[in-house]
PAKE-712281 format. One record per residue (C-alpha): residue in one letter; x, y, z; residue number from 1. Coordinates in nm, 4 decimals. Each point is the difference from the previous one (the first is absolute). Layout:
N
KOLMI  r         u         v         w    k
KOLMI  A         X         Y         Z  NUM
...
% end
This chain:
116
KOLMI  r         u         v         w    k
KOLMI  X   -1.6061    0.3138   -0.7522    1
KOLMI  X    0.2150   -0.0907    0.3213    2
KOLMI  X   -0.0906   -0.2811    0.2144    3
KOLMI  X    0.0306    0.0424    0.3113    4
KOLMI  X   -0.0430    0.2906    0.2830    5
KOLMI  X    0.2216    0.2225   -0.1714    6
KOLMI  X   -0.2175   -0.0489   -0.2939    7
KOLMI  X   -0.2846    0.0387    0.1982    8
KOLMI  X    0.1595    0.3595    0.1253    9
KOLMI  X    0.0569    0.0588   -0.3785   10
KOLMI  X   -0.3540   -0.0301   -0.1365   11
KOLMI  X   -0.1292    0.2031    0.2972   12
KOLMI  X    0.2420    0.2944   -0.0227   13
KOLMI  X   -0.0746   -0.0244   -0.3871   14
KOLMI  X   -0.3617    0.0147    0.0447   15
KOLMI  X    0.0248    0.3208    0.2612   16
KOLMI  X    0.2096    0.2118   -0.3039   17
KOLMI  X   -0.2843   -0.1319   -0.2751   18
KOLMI  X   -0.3004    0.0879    0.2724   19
KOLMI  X    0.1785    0.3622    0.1051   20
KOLMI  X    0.0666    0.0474   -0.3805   21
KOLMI  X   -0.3839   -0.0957   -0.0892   22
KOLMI  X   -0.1581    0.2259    0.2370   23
KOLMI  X    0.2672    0.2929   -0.0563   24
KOLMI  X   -0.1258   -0.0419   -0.3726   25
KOLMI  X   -0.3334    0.0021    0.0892   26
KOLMI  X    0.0059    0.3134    0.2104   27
KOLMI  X    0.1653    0.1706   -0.3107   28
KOLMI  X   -0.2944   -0.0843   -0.2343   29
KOLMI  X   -0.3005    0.2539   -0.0204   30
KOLMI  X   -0.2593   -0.2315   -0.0826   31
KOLMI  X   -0.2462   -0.2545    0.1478   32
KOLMI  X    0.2658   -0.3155   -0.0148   33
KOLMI  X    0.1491    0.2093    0.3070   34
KOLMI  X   -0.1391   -0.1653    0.3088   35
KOLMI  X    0.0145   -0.3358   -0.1483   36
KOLMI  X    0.4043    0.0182   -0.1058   37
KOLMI  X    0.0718    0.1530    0.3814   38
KOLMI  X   -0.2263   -0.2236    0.1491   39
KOLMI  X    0.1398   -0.2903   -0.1836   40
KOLMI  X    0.3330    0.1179    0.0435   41
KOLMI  X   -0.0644    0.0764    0.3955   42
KOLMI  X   -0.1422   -0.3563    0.0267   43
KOLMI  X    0.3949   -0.1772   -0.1510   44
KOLMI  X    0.1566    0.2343    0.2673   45
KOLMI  X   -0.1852   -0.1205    0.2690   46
KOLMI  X    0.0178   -0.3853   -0.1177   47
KOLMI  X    0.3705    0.0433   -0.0220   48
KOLMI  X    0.0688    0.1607    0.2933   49
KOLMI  X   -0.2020   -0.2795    0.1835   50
KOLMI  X    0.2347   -0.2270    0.0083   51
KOLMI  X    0.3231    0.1987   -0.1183   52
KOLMI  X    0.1747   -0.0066    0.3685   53
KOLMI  X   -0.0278   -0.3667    0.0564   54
KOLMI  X    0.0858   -0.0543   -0.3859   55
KOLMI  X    0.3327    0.2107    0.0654   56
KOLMI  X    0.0903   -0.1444    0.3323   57
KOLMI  X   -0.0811   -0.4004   -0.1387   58
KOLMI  X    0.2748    0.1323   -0.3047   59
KOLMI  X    0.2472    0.1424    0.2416   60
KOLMI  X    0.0318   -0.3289    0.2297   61
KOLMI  X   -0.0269   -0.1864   -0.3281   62
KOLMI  X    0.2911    0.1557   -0.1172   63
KOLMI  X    0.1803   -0.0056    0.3369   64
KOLMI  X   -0.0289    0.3886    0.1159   65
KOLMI  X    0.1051    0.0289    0.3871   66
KOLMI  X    0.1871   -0.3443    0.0211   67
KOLMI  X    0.3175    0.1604    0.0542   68
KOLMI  X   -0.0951    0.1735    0.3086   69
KOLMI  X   -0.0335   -0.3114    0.1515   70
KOLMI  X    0.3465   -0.1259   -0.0549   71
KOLMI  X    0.1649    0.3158    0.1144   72
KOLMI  X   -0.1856    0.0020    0.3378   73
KOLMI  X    0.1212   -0.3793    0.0390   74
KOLMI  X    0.3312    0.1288   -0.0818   75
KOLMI  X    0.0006    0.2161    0.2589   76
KOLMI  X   -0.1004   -0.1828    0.2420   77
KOLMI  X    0.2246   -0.3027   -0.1119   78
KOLMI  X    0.2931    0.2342    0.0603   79
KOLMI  X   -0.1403    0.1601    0.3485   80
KOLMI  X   -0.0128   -0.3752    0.1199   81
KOLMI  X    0.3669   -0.0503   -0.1222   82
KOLMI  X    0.1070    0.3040    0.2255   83
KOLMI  X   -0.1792   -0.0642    0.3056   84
KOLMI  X   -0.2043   -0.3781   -0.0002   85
KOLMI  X   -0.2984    0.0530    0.2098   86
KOLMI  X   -0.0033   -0.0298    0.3692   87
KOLMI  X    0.3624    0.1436    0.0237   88
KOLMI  X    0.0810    0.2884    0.2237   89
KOLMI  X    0.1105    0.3408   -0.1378   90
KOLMI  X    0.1546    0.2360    0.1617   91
KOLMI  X   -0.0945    0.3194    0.0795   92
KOLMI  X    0.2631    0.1635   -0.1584   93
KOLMI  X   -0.0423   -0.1974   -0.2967   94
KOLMI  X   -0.4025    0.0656   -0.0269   95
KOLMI  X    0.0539    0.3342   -0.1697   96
KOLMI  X    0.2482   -0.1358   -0.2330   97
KOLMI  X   -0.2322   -0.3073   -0.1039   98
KOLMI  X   -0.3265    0.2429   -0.0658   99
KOLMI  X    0.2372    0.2289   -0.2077  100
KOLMI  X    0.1067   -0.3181   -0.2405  101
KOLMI  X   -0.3830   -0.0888    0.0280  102
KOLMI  X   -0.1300    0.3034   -0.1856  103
KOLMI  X    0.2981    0.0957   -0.1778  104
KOLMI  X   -0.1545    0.1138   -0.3080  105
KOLMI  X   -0.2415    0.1994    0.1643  106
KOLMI  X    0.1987    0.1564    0.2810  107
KOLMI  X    0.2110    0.1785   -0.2530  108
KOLMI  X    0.0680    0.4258    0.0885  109
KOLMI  X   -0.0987    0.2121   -0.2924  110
KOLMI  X    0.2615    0.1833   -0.1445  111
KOLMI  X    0.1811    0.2874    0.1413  112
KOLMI  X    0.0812    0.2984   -0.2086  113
KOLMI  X    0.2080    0.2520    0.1454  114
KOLMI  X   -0.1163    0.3807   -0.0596  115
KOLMI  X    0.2186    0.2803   -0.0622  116
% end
């Protein structure tokens, strides 16, 4: 298998579909084998899910998840800086103007529709 974290991730989300399947096959059954497939199957559930978050969040910084969020805040603020350096005065008049351009994609109306 994968080396790794994200192989890590693999072989534990693998072994939670083969432990669910196990003990869903065991509840079908009508004989004594029963309680041993579900509590078998029960018991690779639980040992996956032990360690299945930290598995999943070691393979998502592995593979670089959430790095670009990062960059875009530095963006940001590397353009904020280019408008106004800090320690400079602004205006009054120009402090609603500069939160406006600040939160421009979120200050957007909705949409208008006009009824008849």
């Amino acid at each position: 298998m994968s080396d790794g974290a994200c192989g890590e991730a693999l072989r534990r989300w693998g072994m939670m579909v083969g432990g669910c399947l196990l003990a869903g096959y065991g509840l079908r059954l009508r004989s004594w084998p029963r309680a041993v497939l579900v509590f078998v199957g029960g018991a690779i559930v639980y040992r996956s899910l032990s360690g299945l978050g930290r598995a999943t969040v070691a393979c998502a910084s592995e593979l670089g998840a959430g790095v670009t969020s990062g960059i875009y805040d530095q963006v940001a603020q590397a353009a904020k800086e280019a408008r106004h350096p800090a320690g400079t005065y602004i205006s009054p008049d120009d402090m609603v103007d500069v939160a406006s351009d600040d939160s421009f994609p979120c200050s957007d109306p909705p949409a208008w529709t006009a009824r008849a």
